[in-house]
C-alpha positions in Angstrom: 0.0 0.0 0.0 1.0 3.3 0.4 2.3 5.2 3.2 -1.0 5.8 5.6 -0.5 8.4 8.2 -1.3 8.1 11.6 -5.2 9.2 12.1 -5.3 7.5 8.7 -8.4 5.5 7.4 -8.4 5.3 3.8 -5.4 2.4 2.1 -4.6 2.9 -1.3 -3.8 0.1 -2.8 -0.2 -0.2 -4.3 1.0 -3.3 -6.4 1.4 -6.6 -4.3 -1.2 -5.5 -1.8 -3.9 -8.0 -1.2 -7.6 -6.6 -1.2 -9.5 -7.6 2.0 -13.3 -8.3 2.0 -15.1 -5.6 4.0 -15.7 -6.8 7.7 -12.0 -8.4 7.4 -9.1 -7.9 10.2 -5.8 -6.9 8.8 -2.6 -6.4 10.2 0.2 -4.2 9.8 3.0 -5.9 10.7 5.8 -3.2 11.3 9.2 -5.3 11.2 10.9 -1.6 12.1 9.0 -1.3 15.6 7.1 -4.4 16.3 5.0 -2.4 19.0 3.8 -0.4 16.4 1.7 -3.0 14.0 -1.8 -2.4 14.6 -4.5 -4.5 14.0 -7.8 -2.8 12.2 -10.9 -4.0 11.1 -12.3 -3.3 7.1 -15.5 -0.8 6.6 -15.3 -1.0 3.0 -13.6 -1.7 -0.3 -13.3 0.8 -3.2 -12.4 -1.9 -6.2 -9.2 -2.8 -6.6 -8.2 0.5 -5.8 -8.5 1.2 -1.9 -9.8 0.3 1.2 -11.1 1.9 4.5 -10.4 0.7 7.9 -12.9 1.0 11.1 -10.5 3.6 13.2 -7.6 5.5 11.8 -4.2 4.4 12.4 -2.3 4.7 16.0 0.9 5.1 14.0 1.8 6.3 10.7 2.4 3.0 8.5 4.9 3.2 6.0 4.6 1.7 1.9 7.2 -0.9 2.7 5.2 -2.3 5.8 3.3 -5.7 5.5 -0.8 -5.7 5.5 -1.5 -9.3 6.1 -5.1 -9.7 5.3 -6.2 -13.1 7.1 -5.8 -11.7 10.7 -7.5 -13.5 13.1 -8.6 -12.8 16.6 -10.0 -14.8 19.5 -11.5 -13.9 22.6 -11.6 -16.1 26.3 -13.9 -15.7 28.7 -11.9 -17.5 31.4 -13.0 -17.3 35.5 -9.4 -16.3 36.7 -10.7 -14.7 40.5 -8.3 -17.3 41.9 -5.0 -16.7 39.6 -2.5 -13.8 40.8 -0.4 -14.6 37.6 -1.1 -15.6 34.0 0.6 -16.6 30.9 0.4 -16.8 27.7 2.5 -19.1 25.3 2.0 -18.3 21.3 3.8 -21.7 19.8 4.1 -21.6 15.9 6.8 -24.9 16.3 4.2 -27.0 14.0 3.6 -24.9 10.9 6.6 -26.1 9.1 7.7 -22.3 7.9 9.6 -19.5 9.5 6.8 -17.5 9.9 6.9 -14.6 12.3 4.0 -14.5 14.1 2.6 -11.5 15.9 -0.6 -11.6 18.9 -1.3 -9.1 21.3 -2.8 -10.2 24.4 -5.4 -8.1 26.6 -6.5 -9.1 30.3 -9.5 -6.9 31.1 -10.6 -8.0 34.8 -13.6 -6.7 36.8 -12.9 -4.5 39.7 
């Protein structure tokens, strides 16, 4: 894609940029600054030409960043009132590539 600035909502779609289906998640996947890939959910799809994401970008995205467009996310409802720590293990040992992968992981607890 292009470079998308931060606040940015609208993707134009440059050569070798895969076009997501509206309601997809993408992910940019920023190999400079890992903490700065974002993950963003598709309103709508202009074509083959662009693409507009639910929220604008936290940080500005640059052309050379990858979009992967088969992001996936997965929510737990787990009862951990008894736990005082938890962890989380991503394995990707079994997919036969070298693959990065990339999760983020959010514990939101009730007061």
């Amino acid at each position: 894609s292009a470079d998308v600035a931060a606040g940015g909502t609208t993707v134009v779609v440059t050569s070798g940029t895969s076009i997501p289906a509206r309601g997809d998640t993408v992910f940019w996947a920023n190999t400079v600054t890992a903490s700065s890939s974002e993950w963003m959910r598709v309103l709508s799809v202009a074509g083959t030409v662009s693409f507009v994401i639910e929220n604008g970008l936290d940080v500005g995205q640059d052309s050379d960043t990858n979009i992967f467009t088969q992001a996936e996310q997965f929510a737990l409802a787990l009862d951990v009132r008894a736990a005082t720590r938890l962890r989380v293990v991503a394995n990707n040992n079994a997919s036969g590539t070298t693959q990065a992968v990339y999760f983020r992981v959010a514990a939101i607890t009730e007061a």
